[in-house]
C-alpha positions as CSV (number, residue, x, y, z in Angstrom):
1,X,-21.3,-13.3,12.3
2,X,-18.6,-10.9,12.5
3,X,-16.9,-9.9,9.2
4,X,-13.5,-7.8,9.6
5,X,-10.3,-8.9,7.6
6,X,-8.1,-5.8,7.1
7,X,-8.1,-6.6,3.1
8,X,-10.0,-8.1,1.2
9,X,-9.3,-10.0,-2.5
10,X,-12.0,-10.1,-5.0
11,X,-13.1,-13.6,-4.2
12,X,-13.7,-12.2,-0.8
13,X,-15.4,-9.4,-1.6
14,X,-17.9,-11.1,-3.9
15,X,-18.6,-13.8,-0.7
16,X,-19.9,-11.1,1.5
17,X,-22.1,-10.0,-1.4
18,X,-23.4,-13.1,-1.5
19,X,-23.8,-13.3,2.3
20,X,-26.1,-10.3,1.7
21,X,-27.8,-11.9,-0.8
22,X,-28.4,-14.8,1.4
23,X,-30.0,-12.5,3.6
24,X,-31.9,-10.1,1.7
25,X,-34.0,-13.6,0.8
26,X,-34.6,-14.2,4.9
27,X,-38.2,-12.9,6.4
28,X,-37.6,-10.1,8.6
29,X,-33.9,-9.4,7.6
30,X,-32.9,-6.0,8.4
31,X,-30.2,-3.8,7.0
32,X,-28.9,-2.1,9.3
33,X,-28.0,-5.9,11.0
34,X,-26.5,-7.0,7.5
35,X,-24.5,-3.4,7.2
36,X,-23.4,-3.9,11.1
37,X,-22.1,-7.9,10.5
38,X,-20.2,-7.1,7.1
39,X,-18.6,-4.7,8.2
40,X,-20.4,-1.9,5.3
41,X,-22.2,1.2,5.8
42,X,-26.0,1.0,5.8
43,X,-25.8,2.7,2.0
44,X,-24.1,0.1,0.9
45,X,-26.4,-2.5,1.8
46,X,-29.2,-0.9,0.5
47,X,-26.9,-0.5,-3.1
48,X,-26.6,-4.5,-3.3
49,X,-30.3,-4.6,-2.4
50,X,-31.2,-2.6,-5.1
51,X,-28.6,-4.6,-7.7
52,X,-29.6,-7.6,-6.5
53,X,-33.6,-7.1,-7.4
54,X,-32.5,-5.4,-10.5
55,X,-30.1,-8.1,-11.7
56,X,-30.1,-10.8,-9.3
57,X,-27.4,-12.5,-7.8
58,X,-25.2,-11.8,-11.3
59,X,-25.4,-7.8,-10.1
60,X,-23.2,-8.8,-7.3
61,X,-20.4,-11.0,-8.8
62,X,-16.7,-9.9,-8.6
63,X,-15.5,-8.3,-12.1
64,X,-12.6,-8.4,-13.4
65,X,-9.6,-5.7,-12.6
66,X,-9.8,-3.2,-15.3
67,X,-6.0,-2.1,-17.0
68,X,-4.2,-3.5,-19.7
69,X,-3.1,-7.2,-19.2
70,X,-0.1,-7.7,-16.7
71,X,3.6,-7.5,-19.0
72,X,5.1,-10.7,-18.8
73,X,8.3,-12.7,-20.1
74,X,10.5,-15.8,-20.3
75,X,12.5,-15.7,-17.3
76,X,14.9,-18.5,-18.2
77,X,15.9,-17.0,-21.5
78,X,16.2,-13.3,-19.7
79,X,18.8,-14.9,-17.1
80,X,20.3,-17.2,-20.2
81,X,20.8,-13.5,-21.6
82,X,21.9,-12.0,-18.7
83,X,24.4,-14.8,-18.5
84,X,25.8,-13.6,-21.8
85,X,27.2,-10.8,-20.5
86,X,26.7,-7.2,-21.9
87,X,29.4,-7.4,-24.6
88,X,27.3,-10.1,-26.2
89,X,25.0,-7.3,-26.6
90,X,27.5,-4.5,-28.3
91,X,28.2,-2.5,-24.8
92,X,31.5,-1.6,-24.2
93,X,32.0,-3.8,-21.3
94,X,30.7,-6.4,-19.8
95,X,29.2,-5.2,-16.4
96,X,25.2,-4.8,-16.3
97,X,23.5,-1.5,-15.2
98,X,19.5,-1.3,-14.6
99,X,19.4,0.6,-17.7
100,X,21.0,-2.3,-20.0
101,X,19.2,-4.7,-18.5
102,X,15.8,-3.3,-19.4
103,X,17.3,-2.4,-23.3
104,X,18.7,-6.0,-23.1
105,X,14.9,-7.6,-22.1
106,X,13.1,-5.3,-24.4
107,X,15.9,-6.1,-27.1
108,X,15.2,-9.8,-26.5
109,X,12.0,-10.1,-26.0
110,X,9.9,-6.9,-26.8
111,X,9.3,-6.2,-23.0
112,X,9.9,-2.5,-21.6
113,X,9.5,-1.6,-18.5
114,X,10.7,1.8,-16.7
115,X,13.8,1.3,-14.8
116,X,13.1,1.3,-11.1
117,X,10.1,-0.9,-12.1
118,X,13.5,-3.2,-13.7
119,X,15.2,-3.0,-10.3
120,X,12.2,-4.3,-8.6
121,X,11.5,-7.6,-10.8
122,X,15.5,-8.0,-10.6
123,X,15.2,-7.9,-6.7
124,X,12.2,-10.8,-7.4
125,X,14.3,-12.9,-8.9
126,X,17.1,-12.8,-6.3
127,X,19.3,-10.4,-8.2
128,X,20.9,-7.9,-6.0
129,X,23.1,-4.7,-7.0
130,X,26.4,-4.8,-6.8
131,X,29.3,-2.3,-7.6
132,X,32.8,-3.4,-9.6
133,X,35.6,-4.1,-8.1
134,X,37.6,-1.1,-9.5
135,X,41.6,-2.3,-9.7
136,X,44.4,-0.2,-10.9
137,X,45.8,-0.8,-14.8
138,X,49.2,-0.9,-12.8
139,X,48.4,-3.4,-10.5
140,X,50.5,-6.1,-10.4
141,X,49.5,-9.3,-8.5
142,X,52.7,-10.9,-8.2
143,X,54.5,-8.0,-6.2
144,X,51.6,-7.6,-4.1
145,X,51.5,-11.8,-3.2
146,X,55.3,-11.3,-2.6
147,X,54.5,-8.0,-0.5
148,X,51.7,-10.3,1.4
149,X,53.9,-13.4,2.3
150,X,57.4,-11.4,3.3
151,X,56.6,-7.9,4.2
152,X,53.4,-7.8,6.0
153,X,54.3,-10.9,8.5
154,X,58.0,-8.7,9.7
155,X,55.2,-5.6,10.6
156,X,53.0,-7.9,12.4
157,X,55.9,-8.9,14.5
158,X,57.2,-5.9,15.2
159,X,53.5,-4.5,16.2
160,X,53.2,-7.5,18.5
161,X,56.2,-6.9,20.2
162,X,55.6,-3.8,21.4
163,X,56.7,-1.4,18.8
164,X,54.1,-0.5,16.4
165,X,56.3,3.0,15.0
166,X,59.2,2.0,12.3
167,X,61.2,4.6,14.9
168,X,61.0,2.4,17.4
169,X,58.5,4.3,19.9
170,X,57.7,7.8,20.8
């Protein structure tokens, strides 16, 4: 028995424990065999060896990842507040920047996270970034739907037929 996945989860780690354990309890079981069909160095079998006469099979169990508890936090009320817009929320304007976003959550719901760690949950939930559509205070619509629907179809004709410079050619 051959055991070589690339990486390995807890659960999986604590099987091929146990597979040592298993054995450790055969007559005539050699280490160097067990070390070579786990895929482990020799030392390391002889470490569960010891841990396993010491404590028994319990020694060998998978524990628990040490670190504080993973931050959580209500999804649909974070996208309920996103949908608020950022006025709602006393900015200036309405867009969304990583940086309100992540006051906005820990606002709402007492969760902080660092910015580009924000940008990465927001990715996650199918958020992507996107830039505003800058438009001039001048702008008016009207003139440029006129410009559109008279102007612009003469210059295609006139580009079509040959004579793409107003002077007529070069």
């Amino acid at each position: 028995m051959i055991w070589r996945p690339q990486k390995l989860t807890r659960k999986q780690l604590e099987e091929r424990r146990m597979e040592a354990v298993r054995r450790f309890q055969q007559p005539g079981h050699v280490q160097d065999e067990i070390a070579r069909d786990l895929g482990v160095s020799k030392t390391t079998v002889s470490l569960w060896k010891k841990r396993w006469r010491e404590q028994g099979a319990e020694g060998l169990k998978a524990t628990v990842g040490g670190g504080p508890p993973p931050r959580t936090f209500d999804v649909q009320r974070f996208e309920e507040d996103l949908a608020k817009g950022a006025k709602h929320f006393n900015y200036p304007t309405d867009g969304w920047s990583t940086r309100r976003i992540t006051e906005m959550l820990y606002l709402t719901q007492d969760v902080k996270f660092h910015s580009q760690h924000m940008r990465r949950i927001l990715h996650q939930l199918g958020y992507s970034h996107q830039k505003v559509a800058v438009q001039s205070r001048e702008r008016n619509q009207e003139l440029i739907d006129t410009w559109v629907k008279s102007t612009l179809p003469d210059i295609k004709k006139k580009a079509k037929g040959g004579k793409s410079h107003p002077g007529g050619g070069r």
